[in-house]
C-alpha positions in Angstrom: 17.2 -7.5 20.8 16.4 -8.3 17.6 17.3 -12.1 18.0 15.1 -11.5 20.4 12.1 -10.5 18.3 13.0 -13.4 15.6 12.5 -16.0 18.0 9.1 -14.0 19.6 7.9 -14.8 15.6 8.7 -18.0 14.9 7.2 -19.3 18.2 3.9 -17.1 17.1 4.3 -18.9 13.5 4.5 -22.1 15.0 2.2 -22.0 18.3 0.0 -20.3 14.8 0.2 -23.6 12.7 -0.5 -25.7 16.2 -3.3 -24.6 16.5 -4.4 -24.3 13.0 -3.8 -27.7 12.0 -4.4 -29.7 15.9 -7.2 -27.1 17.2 -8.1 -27.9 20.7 -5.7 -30.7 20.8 -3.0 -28.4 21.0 -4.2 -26.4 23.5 -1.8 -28.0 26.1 1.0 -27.3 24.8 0.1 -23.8 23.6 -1.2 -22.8 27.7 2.0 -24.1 28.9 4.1 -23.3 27.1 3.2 -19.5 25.2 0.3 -18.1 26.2 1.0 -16.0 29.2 3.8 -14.3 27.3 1.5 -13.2 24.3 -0.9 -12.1 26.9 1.9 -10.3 29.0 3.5 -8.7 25.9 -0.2 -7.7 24.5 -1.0 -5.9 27.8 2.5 -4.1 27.0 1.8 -3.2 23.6 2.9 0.6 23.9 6.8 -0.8 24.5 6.8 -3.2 21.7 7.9 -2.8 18.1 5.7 -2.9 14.9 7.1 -6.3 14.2 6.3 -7.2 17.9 3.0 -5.6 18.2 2.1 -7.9 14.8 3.3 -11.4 16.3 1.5 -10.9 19.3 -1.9 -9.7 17.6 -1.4 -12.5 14.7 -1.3 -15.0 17.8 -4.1 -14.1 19.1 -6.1 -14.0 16.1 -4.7 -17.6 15.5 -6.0 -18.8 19.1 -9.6 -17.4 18.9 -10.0 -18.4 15.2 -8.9 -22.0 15.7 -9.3 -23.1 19.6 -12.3 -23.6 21.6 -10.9 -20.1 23.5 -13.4 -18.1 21.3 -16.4 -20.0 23.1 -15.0 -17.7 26.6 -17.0 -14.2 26.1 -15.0 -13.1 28.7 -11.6 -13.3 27.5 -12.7 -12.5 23.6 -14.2 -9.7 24.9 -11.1 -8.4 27.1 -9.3 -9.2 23.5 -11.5 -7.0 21.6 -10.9 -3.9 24.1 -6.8 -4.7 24.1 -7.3 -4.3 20.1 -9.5 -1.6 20.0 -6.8 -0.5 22.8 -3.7 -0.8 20.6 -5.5 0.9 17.7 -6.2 4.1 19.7 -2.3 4.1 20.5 -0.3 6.9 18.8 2.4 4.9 18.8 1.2 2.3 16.4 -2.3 4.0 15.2 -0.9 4.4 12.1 0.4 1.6 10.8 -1.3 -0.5 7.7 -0.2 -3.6 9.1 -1.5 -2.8 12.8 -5.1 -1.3 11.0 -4.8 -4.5 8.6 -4.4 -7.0 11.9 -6.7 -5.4 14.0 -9.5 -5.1 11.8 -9.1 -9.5 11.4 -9.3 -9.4 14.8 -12.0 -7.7 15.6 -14.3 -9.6 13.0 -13.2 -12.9 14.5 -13.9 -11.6 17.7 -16.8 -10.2 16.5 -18.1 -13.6 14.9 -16.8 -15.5 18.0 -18.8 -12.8 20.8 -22.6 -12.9 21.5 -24.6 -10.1 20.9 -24.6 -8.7 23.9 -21.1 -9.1 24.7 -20.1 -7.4 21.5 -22.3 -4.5 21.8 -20.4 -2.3 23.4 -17.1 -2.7 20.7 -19.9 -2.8 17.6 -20.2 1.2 17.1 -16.3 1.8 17.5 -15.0 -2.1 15.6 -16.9 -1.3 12.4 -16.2 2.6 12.4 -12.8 1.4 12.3 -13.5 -1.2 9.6 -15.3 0.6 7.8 -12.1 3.6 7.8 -10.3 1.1 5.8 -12.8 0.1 3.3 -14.3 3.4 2.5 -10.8 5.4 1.8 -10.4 7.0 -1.1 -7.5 4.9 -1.9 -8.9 1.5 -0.7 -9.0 -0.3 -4.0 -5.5 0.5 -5.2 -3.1 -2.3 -5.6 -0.8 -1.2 -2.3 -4.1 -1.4 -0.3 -6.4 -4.1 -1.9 -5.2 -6.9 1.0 -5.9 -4.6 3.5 -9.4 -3.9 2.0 -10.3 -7.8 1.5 -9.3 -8.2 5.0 -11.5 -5.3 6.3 -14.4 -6.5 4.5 -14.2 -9.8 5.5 -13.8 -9.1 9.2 -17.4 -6.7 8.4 -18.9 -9.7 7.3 -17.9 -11.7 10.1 -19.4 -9.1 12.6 -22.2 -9.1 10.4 -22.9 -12.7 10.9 -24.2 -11.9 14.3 -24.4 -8.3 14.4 -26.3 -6.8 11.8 -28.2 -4.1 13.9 -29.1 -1.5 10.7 -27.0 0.8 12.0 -23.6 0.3 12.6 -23.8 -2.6 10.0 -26.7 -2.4 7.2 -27.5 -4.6 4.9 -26.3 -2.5 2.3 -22.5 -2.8 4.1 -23.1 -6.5 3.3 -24.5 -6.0 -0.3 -21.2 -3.6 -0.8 -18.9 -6.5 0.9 -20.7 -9.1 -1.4 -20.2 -6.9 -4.8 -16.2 -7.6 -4.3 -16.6 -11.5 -3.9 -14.4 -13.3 -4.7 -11.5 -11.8 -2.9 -8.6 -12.2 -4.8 -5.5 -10.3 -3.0 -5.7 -11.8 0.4 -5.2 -15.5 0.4 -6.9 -15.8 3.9 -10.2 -14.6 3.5 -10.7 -15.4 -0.2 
């Protein structure tokens, strides 16, 4: 089994670098070849293993940030409820890494949706977010990648979905008075 689980994440690091460095051009390759086990295995998320449950969120993060996939509402928006989905799971709802993975993928999803397709995740996508930046221990060392992560994926929802509300403009000011990240690699 856990042969198993080292292959699943080396074919998520490297359908990941696909499609980071070819974009749409490796597309192909990536539908035949990966794709419907990452969307199998998401729609199983309950029997999977941390380490699992990380590959197959990372790929999908990868394939909406970098392929012309984010441009179908439809699917992105399916994504965004399997997310919100795994998050509400007892199972993994506490785990840093799931929180940290989640909250990237709702901000790409988030950046990638319409308005009116991501309405209905907005309320419940930045109340989670926002869990992660606003903890009292946010800013310590153990958490501060987590915390860049969160606020970037708030300013990604922002982008398009600033509604005074669920995400102010003070939320962005806040986000804005941590530039430049510095812990996570990725969204500084």
């Amino acid at each position: 089994m856990a042969q198993i689980g080292k292959v699943a994440s080396q074919v998520m690091e490297l359908s990941g670098q696909l499609v980071e460095k070819f974009k749409d051009s490796a597309l192909p390759v990536i539908e035949s070849s990966s794709k419907a086990y990452w969307a199998t295995a998401l729609q199983n998320h309950g029997e999977l293993a941390e380490e699992e449950l990380l590959d197959v969120l990372c790929f999908w993060c990868d394939f909406v940030d970098n392929t012309s996939f984010k441009n179908d509402a439809s699917a992105v928006a399916q994504l965004t409820q399997k997310f919100l989905e795994v998050i509400s799971d007892e199972k993994h709802a506490e785990s840093e890494l799931i929180k940290h993975t989640v909250s990237y993928g709702l901000g790409a999803f988030g950046f990638a949706l319409p308005k009116e397709a991501f309405q209905p995740f907005l309320a419940r996508s930045v109340g989670m977010i926002k869990g992660i930046t606003m903890r009292d221990e946010a800013f310590s060392a153990e958490n501060m990648e987590a915390t860049e992560n969160a606020m970037g994926a708030l300013v990604k929802i922002a982008y398009k979905h600033m509604d005074g509300t669920n995400v102010t403009e003070a939320d962005l000011s806040g986000v804005m008075g941590f530039m430049p990240f510095k812990s996570d690699e990725c969204e500084a």
